[in-house]
DSSP file (Angstrom, degrees, kcal/mol; ACC not computed):
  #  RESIDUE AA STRUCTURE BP1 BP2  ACC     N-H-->O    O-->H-N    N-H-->O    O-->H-N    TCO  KAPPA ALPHA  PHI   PSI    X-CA   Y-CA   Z-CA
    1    1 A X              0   0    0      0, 0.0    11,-2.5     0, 0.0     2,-0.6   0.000 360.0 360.0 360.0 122.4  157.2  133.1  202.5
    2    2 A X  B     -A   11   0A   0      9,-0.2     9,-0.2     1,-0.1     4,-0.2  -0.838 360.0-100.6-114.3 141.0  158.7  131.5  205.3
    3    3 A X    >   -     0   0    0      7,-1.5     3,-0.8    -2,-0.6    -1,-0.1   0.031  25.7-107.4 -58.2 176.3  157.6  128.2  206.7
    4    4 A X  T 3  S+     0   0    0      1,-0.3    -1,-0.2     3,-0.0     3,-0.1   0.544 113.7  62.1 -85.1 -16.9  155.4  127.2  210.0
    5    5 A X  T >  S-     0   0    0      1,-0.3     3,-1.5     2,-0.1    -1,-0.3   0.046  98.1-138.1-118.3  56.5  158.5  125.9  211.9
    6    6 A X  G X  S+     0   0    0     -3,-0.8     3,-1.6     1,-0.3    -1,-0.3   0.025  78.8   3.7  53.4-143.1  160.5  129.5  212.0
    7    7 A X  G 3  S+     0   0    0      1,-0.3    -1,-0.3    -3,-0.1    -4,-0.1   0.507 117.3  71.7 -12.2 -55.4  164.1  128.8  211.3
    8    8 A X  G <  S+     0   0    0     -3,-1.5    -1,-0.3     2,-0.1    -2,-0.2   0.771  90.4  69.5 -73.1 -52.9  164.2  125.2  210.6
    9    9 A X  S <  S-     0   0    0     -3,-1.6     2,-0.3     1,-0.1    -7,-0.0   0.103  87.3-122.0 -63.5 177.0  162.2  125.8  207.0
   10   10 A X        -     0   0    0     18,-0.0    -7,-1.5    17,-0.0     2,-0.6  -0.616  38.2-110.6-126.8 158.4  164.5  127.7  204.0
   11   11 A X  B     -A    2   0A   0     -2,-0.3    17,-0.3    -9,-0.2     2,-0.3  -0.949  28.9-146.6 -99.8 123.8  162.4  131.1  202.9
   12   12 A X        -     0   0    0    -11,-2.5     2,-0.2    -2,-0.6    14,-0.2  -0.800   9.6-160.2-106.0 157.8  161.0  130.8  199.7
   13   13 A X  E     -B   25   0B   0     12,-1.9    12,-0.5    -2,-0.3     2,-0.3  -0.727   9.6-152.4-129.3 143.9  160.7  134.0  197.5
   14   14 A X  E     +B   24   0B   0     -2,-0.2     2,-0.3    10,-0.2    10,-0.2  -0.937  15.7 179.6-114.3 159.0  158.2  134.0  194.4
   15   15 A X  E     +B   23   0B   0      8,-1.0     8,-0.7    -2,-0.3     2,-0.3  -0.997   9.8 159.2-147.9 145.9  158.6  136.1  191.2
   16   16 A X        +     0   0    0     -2,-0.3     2,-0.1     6,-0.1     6,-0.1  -0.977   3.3 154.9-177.8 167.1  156.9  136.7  188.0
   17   17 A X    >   -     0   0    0     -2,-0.3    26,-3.6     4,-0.1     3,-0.6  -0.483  67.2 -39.0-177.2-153.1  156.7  139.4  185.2
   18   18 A X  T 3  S+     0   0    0     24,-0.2    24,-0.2     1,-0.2    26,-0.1   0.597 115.8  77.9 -84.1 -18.8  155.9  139.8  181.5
   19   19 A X  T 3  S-     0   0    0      2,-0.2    -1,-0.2    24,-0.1     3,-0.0   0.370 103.4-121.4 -68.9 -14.8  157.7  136.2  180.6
   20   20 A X  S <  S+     0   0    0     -3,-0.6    -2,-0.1     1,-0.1    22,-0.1   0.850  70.8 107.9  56.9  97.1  154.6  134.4  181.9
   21   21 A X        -     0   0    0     15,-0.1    16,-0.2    -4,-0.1     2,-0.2  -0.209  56.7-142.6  38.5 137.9  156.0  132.5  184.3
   22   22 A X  E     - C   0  36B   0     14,-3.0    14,-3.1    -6,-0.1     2,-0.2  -0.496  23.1-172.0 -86.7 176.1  156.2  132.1  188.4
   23   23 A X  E     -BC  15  35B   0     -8,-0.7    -8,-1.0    12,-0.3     2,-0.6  -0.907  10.7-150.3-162.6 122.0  159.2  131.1  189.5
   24   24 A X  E     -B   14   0B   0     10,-1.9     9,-1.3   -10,-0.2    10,-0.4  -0.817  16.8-172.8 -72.5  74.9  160.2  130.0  193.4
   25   25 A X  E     -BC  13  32B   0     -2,-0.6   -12,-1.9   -12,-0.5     2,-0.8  -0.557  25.9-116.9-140.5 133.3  163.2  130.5  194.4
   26   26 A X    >>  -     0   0    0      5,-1.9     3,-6.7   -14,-0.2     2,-2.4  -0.470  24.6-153.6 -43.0  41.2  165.5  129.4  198.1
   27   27 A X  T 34 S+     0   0    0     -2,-0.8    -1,-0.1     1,-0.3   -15,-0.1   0.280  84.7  58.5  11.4 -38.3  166.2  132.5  199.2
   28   28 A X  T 34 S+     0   0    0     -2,-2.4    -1,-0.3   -17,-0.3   -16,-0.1   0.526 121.1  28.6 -83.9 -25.0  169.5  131.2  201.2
   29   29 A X  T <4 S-     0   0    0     -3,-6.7    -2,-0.2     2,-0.2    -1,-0.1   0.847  99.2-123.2-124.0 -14.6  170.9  129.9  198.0
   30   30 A X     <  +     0   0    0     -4,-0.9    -3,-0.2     1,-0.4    -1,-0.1   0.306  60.8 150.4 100.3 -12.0  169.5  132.1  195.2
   31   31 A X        -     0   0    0     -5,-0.4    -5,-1.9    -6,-0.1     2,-0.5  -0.425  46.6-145.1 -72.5 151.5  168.1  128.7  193.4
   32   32 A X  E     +C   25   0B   0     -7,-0.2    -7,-0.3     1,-0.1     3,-0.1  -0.768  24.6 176.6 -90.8 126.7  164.9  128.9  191.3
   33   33 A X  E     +     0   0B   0     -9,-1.3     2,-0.3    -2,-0.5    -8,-0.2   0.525  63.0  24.5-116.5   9.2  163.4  125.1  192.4
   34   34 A X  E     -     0   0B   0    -10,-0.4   -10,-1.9     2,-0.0    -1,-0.4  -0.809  48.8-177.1-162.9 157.2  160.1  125.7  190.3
   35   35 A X  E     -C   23   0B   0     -2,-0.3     2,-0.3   -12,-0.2   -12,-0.3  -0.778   8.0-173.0-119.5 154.7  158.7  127.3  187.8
   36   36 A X  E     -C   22   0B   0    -14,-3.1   -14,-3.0    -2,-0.2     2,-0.4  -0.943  28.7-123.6-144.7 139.9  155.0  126.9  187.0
   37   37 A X        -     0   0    0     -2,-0.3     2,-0.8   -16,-0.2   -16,-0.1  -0.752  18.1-167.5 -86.3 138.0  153.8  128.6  183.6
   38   38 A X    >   +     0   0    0     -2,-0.4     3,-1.3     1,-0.1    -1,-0.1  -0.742  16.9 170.2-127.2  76.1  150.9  131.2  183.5
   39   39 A X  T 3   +     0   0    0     -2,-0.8     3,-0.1     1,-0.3    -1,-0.1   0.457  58.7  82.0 -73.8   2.9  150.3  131.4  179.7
   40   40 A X  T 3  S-     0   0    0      1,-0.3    -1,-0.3    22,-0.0     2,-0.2   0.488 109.7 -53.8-102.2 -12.4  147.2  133.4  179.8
   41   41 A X  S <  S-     0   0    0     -3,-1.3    -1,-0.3    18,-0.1     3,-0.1  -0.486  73.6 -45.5 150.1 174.5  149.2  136.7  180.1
   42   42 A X        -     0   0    0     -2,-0.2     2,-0.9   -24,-0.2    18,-0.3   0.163  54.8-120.7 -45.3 144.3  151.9  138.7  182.0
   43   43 A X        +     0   0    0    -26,-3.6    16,-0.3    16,-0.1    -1,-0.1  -0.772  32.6 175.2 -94.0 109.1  151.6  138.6  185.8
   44   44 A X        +     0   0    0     14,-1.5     2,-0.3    -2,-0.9    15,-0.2   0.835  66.2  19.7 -97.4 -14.0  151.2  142.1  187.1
   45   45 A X  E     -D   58   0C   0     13,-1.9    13,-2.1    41,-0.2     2,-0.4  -0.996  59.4-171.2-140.6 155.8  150.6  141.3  190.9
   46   46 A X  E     +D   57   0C   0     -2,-0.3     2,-0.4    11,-0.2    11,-0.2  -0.980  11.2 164.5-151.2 112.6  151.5  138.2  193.2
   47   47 A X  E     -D   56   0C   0      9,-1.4     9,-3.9    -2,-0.4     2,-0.8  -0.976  29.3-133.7-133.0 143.3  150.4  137.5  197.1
   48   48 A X  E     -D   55   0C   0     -2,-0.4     7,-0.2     7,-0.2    43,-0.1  -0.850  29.2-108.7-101.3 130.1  150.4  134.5  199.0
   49   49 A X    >   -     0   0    0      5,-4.9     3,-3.1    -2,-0.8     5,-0.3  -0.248  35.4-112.3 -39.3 119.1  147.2  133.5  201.2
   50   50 A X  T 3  S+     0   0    0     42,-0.3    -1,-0.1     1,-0.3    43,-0.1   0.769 116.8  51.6 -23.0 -50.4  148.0  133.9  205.0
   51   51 A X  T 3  S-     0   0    0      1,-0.1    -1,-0.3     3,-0.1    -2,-0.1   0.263 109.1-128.6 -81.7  26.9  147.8  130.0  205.6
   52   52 A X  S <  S+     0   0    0     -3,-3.1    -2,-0.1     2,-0.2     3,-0.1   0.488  75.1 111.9  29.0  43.1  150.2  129.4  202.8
   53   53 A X  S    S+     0   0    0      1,-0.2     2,-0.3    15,-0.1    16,-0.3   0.026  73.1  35.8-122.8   5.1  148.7  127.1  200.8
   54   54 A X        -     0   0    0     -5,-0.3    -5,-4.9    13,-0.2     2,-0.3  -0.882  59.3-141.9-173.9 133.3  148.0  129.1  197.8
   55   55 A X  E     -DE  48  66C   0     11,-3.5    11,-1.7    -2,-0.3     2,-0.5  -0.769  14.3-146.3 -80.2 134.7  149.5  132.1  195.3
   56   56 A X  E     -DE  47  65C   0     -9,-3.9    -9,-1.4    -2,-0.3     2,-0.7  -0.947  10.1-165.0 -97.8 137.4  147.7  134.5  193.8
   57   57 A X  E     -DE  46  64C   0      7,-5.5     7,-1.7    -2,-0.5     2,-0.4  -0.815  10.1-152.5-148.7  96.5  148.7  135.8  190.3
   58   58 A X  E     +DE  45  63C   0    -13,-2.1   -13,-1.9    -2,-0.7   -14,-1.5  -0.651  28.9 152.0 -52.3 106.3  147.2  138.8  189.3
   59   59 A X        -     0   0    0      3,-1.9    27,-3.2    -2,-0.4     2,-0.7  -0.220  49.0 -48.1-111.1-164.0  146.8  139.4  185.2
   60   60 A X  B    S-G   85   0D   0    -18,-0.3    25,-0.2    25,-0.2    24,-0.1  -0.866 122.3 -15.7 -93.9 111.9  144.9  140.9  182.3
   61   61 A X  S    S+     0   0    0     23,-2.8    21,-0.7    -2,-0.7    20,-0.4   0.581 127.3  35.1  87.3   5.7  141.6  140.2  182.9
   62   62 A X        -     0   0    0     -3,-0.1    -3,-1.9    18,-0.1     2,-0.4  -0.958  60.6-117.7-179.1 162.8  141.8  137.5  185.6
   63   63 A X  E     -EF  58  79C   0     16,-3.4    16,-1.5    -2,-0.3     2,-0.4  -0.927  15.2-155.4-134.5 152.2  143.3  135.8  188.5
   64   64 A X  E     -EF  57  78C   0     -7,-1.7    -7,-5.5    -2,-0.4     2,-0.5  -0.829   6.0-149.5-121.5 141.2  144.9  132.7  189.1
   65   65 A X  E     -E   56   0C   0     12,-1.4    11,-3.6    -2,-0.4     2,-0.5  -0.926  18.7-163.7-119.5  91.0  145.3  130.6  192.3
   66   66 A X  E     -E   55   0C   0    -11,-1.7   -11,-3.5    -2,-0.5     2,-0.9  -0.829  20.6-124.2 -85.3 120.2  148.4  128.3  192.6
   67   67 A X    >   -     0   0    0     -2,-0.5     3,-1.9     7,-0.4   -13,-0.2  -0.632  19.4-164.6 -83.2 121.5  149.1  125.6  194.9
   68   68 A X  T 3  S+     0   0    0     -2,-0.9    -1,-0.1     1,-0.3   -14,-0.1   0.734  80.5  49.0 -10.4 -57.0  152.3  126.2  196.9
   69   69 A X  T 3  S+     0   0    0    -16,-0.3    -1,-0.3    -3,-0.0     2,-0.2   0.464 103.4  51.9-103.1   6.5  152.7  122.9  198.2
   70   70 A X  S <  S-     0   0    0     -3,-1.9     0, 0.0     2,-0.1     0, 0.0  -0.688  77.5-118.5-120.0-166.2  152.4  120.7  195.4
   71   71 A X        +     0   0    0     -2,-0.2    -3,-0.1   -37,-0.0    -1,-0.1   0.515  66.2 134.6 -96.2  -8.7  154.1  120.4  191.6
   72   72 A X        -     0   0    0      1,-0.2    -2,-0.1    -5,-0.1     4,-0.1  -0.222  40.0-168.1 -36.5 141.8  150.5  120.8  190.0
   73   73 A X        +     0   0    0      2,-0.1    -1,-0.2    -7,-0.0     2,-0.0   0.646  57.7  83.6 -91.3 -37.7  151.7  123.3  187.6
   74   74 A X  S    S-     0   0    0      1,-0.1    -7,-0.4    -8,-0.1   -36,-0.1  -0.254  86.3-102.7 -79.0 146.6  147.9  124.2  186.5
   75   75 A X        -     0   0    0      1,-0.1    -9,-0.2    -9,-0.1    -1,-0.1  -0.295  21.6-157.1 -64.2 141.9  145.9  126.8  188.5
   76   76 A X  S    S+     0   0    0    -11,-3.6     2,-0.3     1,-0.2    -1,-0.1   0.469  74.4  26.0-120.0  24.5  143.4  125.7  190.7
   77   77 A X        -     0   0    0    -12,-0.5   -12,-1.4   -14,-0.1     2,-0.4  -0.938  62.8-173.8-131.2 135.5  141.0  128.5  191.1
   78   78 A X  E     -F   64   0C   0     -2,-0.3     2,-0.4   -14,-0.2   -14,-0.2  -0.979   7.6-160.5-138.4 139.8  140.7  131.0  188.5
   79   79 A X  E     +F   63   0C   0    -16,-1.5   -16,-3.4    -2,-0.4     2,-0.3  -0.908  25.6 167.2-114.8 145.8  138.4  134.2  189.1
   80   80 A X        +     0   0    0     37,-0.4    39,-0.3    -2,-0.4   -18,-0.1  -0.622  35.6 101.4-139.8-170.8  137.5  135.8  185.9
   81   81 A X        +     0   0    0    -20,-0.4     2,-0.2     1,-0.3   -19,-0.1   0.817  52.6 136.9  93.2  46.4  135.2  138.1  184.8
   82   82 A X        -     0   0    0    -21,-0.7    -1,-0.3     1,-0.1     4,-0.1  -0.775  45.2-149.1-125.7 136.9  137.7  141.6  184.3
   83   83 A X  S    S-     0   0    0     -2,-0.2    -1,-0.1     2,-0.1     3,-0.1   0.918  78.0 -11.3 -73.2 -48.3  137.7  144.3  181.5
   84   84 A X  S    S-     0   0    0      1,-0.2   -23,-2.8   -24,-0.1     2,-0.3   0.200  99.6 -23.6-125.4-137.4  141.6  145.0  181.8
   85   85 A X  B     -G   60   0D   0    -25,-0.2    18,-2.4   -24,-0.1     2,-0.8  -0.701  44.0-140.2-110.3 133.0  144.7  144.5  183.9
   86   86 A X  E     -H  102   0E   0    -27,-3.2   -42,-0.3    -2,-0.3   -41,-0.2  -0.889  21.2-178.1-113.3 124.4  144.5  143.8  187.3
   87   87 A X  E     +     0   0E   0     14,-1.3     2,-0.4    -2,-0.8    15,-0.2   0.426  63.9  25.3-101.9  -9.4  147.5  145.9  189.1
   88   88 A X  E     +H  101   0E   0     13,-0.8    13,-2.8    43,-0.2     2,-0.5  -0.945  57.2 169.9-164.2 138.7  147.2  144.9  192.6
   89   89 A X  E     +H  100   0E   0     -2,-0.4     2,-0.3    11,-0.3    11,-0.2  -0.934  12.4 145.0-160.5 144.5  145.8  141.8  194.9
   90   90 A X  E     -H   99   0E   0      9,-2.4     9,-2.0    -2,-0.5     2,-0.3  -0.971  30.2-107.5-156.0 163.0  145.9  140.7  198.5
   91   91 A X  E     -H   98   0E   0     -2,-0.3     7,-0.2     7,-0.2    43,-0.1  -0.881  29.0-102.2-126.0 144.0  144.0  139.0  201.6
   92   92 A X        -     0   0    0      5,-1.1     3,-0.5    -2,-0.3   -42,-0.3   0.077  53.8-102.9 -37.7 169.9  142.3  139.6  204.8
   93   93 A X  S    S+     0   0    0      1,-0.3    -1,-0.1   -44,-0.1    -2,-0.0   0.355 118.9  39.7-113.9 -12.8  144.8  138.6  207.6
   94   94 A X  S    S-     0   0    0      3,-0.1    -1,-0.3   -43,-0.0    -2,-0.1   0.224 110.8-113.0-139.1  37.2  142.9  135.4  208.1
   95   95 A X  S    S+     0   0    0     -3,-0.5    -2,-0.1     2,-0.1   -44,-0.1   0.284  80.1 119.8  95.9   0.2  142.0  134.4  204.9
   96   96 A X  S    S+     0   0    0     16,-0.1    16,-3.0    15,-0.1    17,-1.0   0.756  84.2  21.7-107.7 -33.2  138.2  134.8  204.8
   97   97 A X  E     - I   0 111E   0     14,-0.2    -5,-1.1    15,-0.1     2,-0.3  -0.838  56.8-155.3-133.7 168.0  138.4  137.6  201.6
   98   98 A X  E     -HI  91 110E   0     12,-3.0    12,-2.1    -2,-0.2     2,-0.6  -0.956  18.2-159.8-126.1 165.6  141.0  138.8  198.6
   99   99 A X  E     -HI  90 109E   0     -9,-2.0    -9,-2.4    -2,-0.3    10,-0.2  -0.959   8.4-163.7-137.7 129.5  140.5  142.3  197.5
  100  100 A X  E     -HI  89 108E   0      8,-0.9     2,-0.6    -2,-0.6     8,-0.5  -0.683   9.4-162.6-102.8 170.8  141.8  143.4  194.1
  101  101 A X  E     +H   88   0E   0    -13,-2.8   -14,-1.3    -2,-0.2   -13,-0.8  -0.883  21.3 154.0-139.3 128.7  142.5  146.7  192.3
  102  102 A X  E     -H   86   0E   0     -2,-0.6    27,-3.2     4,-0.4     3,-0.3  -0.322  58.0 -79.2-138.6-136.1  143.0  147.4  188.6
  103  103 A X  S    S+     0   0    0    -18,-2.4   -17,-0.1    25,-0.2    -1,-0.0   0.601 108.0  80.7-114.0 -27.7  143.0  149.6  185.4
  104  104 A X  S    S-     0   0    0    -19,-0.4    -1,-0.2     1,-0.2    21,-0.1   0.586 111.9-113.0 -65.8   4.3  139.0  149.0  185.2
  105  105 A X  S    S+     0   0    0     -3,-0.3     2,-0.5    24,-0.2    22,-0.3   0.004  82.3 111.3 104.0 -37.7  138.8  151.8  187.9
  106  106 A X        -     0   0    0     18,-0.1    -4,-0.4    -5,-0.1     2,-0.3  -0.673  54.3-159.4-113.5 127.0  137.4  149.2  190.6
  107  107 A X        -     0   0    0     -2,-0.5    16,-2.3    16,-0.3     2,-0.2  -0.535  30.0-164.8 -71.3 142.4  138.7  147.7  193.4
  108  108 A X  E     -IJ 100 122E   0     -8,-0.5    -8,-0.9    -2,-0.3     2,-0.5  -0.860  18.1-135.1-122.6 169.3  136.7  144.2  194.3
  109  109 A X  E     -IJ  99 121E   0     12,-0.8    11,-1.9    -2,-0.2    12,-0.6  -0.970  15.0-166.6-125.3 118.3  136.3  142.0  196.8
  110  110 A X  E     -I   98   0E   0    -12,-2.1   -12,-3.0    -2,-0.5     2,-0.7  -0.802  14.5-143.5-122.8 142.0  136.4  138.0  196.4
  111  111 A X  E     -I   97   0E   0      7,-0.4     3,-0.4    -2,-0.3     6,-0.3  -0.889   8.3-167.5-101.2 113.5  135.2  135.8  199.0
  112  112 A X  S    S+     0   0    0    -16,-3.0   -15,-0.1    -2,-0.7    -1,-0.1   0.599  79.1  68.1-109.3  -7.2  137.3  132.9  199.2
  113  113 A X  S    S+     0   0    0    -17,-1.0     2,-0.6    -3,-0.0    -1,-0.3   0.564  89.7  82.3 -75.6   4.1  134.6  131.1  201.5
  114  114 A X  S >  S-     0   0    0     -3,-0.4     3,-0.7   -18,-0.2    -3,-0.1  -0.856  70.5-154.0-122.3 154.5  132.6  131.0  199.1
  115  115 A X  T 3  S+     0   0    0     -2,-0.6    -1,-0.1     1,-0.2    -3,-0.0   0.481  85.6  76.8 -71.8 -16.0  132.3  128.4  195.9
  116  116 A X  T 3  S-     0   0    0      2,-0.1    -1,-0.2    -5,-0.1    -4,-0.1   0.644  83.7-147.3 -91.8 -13.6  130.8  130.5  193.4
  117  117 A X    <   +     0   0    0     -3,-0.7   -37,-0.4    -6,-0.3     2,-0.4   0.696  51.5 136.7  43.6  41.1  134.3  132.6  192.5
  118  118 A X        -     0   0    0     -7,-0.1    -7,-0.4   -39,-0.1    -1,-0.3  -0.883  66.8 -90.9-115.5 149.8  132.3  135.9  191.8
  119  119 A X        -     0   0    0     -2,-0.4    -9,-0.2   -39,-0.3     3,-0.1  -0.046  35.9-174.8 -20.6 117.6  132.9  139.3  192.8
  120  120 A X  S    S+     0   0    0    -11,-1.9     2,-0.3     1,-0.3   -10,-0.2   0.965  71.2  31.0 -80.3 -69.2  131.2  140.3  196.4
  121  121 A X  E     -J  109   0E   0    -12,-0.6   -12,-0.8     2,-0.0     2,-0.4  -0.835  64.4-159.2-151.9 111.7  132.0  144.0  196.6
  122  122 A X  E     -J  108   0E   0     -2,-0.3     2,-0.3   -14,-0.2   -14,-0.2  -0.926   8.9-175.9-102.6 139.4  132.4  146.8  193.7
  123  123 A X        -     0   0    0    -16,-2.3     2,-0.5    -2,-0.4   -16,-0.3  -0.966  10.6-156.4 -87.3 117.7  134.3  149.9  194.4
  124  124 A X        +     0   0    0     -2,-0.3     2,-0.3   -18,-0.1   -18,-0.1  -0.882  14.6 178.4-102.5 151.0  134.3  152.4  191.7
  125  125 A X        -     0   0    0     -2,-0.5     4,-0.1     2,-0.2   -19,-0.0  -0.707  37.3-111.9-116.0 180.0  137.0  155.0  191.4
  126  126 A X  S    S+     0   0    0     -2,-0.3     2,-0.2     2,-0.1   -20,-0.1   0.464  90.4  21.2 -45.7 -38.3  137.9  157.8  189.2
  127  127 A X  S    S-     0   0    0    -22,-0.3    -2,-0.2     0, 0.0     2,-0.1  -0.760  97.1 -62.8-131.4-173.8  141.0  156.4  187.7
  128  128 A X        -     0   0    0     -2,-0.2   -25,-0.2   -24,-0.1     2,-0.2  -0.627  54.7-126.0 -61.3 142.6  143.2  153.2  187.0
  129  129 A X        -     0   0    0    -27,-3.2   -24,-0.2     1,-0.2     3,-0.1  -0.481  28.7-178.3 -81.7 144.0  144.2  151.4  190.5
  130  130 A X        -     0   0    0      1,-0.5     2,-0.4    -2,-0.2    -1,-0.2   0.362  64.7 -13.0 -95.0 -11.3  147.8  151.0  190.6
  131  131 A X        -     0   0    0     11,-0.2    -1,-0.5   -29,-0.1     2,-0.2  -0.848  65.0-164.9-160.0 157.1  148.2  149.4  193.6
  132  132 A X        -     0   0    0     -2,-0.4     2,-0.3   -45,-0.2   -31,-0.1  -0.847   3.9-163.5-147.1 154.0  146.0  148.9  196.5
  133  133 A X        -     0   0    0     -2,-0.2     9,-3.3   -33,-0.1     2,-0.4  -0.845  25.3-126.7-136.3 159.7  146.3  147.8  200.3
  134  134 A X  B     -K  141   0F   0     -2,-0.3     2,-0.5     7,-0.2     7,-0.2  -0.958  36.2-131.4-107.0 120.3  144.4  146.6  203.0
  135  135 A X        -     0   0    0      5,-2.2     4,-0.5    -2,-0.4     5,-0.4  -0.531  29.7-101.9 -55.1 107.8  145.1  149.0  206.0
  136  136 A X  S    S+     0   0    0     -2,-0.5     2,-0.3     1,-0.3    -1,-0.1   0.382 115.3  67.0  48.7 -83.3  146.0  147.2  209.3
  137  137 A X  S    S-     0   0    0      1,-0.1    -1,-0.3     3,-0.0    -2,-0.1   0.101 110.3-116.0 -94.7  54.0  143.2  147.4  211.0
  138  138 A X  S    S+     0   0    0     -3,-0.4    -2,-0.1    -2,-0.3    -1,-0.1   0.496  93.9  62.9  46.1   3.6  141.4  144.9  208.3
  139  139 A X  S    S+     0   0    0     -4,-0.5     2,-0.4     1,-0.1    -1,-0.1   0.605  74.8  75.3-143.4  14.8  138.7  147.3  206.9
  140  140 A X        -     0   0    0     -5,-0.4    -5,-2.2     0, 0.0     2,-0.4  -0.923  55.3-166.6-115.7 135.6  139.9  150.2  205.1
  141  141 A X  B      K  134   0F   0     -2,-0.4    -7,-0.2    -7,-0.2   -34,-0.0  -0.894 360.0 360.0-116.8 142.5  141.4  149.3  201.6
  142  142 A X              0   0    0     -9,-3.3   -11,-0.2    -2,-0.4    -8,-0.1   0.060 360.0 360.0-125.0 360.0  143.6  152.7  200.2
């Protein structure tokens, strides 16, 4: 993630694994400068919103919504309702949706205008998602 005034800002990097914890790191100097813990289980995918004000941290069975810019350590959105492990999550290019993909077969779609933090849009597939992306031109998910 690099900051809103180009250059001038350091690029921050995020990371996060089976250890349950993210961890932020200065990219120019290799320091971690926070950690925030995600005790609810391993983090299998991690995207930052397009206005950069919040992480998303993909798990078994849920997802969790960090803000960026403060030290709150605790999440402050959490979307629930998932059988298994969710392998892959990302947003529309201006923020409006997140789409996830996981082991339950189904890609979803989460509405982040909206208050209610439920599912919009089921996809079913055939197998476990490992990954999924939102193509380019904002409306094909592979």
């Amino acid at each position: 993630m690099s900051g809103s005034n180009g250059n001038t800002d350091p690029v921050i990097l995020a990371t996060a694994g089976y250890d349950h914890t993210i961890r932020f790191w200065q990219a120019h100097s290799g320091i971690c400068y926070r950690t925030v813990q995600h005790p609810d289980s391993q983090v299998n995918a991690l995207a930052i919103t397009p206005d950069k004000q919040l992480i998303a941290a993909a798990g078994y069975q849920h997802i969790r919504m960090y803000d960026l810019n403060s030290n709150n350590p605790n999440p402050v959105i959490n979307y629930e309702g998932i059988s298994k492990n969710i392998t892959g999550v990302g947003f529309q290019e201006e923020g409006k949706w997140m789409y996830t993909g996981g082991e339950d077969n189904n890609v979803r779609i989460w509405d982040l205008r909206s208050r209610n933090q439920q599912c919009q849009r089921l996809f079913q597939v055939n197998a476990p998602i490992n990954c999924v992306c939102l193509h380019p031109n904002q409306v094909s998910i592979r």
